[in-house]
C-alpha positions in Angstrom: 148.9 115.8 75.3 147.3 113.2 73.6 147.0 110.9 76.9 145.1 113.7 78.3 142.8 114.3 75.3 142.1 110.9 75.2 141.0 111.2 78.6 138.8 114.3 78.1 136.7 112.0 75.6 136.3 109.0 77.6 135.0 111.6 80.4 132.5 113.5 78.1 130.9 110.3 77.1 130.8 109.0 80.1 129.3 112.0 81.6 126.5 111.9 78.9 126.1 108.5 79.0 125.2 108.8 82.8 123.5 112.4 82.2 120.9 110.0 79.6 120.4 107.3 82.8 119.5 110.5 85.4 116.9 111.9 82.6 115.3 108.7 81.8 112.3 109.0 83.4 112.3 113.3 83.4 111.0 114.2 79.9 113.4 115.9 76.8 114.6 119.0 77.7 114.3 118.6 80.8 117.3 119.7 83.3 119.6 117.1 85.0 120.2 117.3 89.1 123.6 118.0 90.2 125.1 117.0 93.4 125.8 119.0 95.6 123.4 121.6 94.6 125.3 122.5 91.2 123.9 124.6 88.5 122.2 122.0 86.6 122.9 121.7 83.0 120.8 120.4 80.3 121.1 117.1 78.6 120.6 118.5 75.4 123.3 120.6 75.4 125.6 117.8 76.8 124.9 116.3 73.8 125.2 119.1 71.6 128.6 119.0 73.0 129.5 115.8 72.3 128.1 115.7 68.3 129.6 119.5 67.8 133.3 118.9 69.4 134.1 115.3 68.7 131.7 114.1 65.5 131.3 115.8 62.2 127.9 115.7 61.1 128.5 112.5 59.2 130.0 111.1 62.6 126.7 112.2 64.4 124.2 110.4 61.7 125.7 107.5 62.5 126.4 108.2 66.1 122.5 109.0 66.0 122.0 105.2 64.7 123.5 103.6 68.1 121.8 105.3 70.5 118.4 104.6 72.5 114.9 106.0 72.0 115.5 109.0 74.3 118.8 109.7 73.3 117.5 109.6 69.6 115.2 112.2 70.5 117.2 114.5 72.0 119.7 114.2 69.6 116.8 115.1 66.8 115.7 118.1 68.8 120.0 119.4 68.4 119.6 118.3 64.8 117.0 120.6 63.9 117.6 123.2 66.3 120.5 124.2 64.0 120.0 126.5 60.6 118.0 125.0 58.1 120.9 125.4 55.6 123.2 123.6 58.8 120.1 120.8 59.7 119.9 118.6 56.4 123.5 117.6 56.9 122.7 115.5 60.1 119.9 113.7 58.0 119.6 111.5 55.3 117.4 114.2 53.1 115.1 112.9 50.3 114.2 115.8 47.9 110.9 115.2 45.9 111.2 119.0 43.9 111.1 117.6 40.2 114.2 119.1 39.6 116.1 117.3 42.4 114.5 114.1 42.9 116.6 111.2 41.0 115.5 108.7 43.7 113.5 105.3 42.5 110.0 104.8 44.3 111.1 102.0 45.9 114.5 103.3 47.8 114.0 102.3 50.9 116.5 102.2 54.4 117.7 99.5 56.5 116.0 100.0 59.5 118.9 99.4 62.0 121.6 101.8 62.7 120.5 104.8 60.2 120.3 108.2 59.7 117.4 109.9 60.5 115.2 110.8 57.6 114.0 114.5 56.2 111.6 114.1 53.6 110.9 117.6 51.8 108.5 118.2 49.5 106.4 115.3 50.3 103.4 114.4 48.2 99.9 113.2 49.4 100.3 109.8 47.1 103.4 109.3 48.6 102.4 110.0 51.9 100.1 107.1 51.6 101.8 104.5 49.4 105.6 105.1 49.8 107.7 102.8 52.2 110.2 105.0 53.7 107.8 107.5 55.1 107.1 104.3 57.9 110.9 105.8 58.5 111.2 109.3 58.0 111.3 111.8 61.3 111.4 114.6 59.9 108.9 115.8 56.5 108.0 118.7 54.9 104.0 119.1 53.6 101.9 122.1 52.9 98.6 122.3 54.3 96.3 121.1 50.9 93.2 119.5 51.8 94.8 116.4 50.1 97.6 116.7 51.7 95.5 116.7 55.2 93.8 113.5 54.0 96.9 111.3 52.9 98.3 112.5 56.7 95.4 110.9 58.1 94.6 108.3 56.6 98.6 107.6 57.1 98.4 107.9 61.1 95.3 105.8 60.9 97.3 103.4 58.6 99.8 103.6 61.5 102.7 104.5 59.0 103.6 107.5 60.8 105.3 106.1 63.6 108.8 107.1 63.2 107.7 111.0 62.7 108.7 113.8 65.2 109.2 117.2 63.1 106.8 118.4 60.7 107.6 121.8 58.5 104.7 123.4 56.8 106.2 124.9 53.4 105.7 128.6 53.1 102.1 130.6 52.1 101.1 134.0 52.5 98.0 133.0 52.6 97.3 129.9 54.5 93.7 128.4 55.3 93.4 128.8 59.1 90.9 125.7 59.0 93.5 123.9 57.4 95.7 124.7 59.9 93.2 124.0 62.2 92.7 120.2 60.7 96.3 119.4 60.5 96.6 120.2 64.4 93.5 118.2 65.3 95.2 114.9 63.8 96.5 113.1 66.8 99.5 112.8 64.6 100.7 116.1 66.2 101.0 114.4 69.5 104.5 112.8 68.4 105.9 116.3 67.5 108.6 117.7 69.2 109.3 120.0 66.6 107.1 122.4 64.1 108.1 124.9 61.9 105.8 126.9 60.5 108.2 130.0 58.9 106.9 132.2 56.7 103.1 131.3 57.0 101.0 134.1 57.5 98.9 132.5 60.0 97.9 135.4 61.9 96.5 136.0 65.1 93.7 133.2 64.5 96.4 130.6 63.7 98.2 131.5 66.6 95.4 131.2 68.9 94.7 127.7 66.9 98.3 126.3 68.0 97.9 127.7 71.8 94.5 126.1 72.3 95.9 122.8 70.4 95.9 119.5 72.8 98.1 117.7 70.5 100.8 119.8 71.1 102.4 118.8 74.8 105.3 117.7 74.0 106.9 120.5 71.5 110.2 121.4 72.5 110.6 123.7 69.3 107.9 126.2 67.6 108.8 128.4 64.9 106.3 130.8 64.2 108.5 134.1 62.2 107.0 135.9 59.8 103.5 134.8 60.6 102.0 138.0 61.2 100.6 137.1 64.8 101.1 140.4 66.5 100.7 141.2 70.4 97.2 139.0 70.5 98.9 135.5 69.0 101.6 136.1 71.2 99.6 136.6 74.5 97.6 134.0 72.7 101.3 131.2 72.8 102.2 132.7 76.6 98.7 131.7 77.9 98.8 128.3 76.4 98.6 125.2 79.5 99.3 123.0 76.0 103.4 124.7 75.5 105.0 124.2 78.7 108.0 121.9 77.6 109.1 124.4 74.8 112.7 125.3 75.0 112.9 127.2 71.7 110.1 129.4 70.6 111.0 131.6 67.1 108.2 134.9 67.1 110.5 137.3 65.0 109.1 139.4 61.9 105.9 139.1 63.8 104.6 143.1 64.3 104.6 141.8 68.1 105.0 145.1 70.7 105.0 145.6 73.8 102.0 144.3 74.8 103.3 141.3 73.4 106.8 140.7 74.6 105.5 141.3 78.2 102.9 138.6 78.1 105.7 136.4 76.8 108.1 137.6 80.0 105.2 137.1 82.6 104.1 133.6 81.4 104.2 131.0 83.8 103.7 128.5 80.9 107.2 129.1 79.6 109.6 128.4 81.9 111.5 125.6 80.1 112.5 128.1 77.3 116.5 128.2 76.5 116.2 130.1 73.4 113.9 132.8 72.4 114.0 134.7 69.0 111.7 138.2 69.0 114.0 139.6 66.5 112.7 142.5 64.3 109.2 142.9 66.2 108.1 146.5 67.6 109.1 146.1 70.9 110.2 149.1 72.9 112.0 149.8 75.7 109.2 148.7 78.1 108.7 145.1 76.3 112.6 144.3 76.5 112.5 145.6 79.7 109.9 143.0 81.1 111.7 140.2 79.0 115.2 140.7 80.1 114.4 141.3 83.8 112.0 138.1 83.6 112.0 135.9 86.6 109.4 133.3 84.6 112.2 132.6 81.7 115.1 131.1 84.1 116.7 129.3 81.4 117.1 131.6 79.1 120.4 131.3 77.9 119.8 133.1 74.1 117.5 136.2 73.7 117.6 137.4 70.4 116.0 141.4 70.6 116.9 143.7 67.8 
């Protein structure tokens, strides 16, 4: 038995090992061709695989720290694909909430072989001054005017390199020009990941995000509890800017029919693998269009309650 497990691990890396070599030049996300005209699987999920079967969360941080650029990337997008409570343990997660942060201002990574970063709570002086965020993939900001500056003045700066995810912390009541700003910094061009949870942006801010150049190479959008209704979402199915999502989040989102249909029929949104329109208003006729889709063939998870 333990010949044979033994083997079964040398075979899974070695199938995502070559599964990394067939994708380099396809971007993240992005299926793998299988001979003989297989069902092709994702890489991403290959590598879920790997870090959720043989490596604990600790053993995938560091696993994360030996890999290449792509790899790294895909591995992020797995990372933060999981529960926010789940995510923070595959990073190395710098807290600056007065009551949590204990860290000097100088703490600072070696650069070779780490963890990737989540910075939450992050502050505009830090954003311009503070080493580590050269390092951090992963930060949390809200959408302050100040907080809009020290970003670009940062990516100017060129001290934003490293970044991939962004989460906008929670308002009910967020400025849609702000919004508008932050997605009009070419800093939004590295993203592959944005979370914006539990911001009432509205229609408008969906419309903003859809029409948004910056945004080609988002894998994951998280937009619950932002009020958007059927016109955001037709707004996010029309968008030529979204076509490499694979995990869109519109639940709490008073979306109807109208809504879910538009989502169903989009030829933009192909690539999804996960879609959440979890407590919406969608009827029989909108999870109708959605399940019998043929513009979502990689669906794999439909969440519709």
């Amino acid at each position: 038995m333990k010949f044979i497990f033994t083997l079964l691990i040398l075979f899974t890396f070695s199938e995502v090992n070559a599964a990394a070599a067939a994708a380099a030049s396809s971007g993240v996300g992005d299926e793998i061709a299988a001979s003989g005209g297989k069902k092709t699987t994702p890489l991403s999920a290959k590598l879920m695989h790997l870090t959720a079967t043989f490596a604990s969360p600790a053993e995938a941080k560091v696993l994360y720290g030996t890999v290449g650029e792509r790899r790294k990337e895909i591995m992020l997008i797995e990372f933060l694909n999981h529960s926010e409570a789940e995510r923070a343990k595959y990073f190395t997660v710098i807290d600056f909430n007065e009551k949590s942060f204990n860290l000097p201002i100088k703490f600072s990574f070696v650069e070779k072989g780490r963890a990737p970063i989540m910075v939450r709570n992050l502050r505009p002086a830090l954003i311009r001054y503070w080493e580590v965020i050269t390092q951090a993939e992963y930060i949390e900001i809200d959408l302050r005017d100040e907080t809009l500056d020290a970003l670009q003045e940062a990516y100017d700066a060129g001290r934003l390199r490293n970044l991939k995810a962004v989460k906008i912390i929670k308002s009910m009541a967020p400025k849609i020009e702000n919004l508008s700003r932050f997605l009009k910094n070419p800093l939004c061009s590295q993203l592959i990941f944005l979370d914006l949870s539990g911001n009432h942006i509205r229609a408008e801010g969906a419309t903003a995000i859809a029409k948004s150049p910056h945004l080609t190479r988002l894998t994951t959008l998280n937009l619950s509890g932002g009020g958007i209704g059927d016109a955001g979402a037709t707004a996010i199915a029309e968008s030529s800017y979204l076509t490499r999502l694979t995990t869109l989040d519109l639940s709490w989102n008073g979306i109807g029919d109208a809504g879910a249909t538009a989502i169903a029929k989009s030829p933009h949104l192909t690539r999804l693998t996960t879609l959440n329109l979890n407590f919406n208003d969608i009827g029989d006729e909108g999870a109708a269009a959605v399940e019998k889709s043929t513009h979502l063939p990689r669906l794999t998870t439909l969440r519709l309650t």
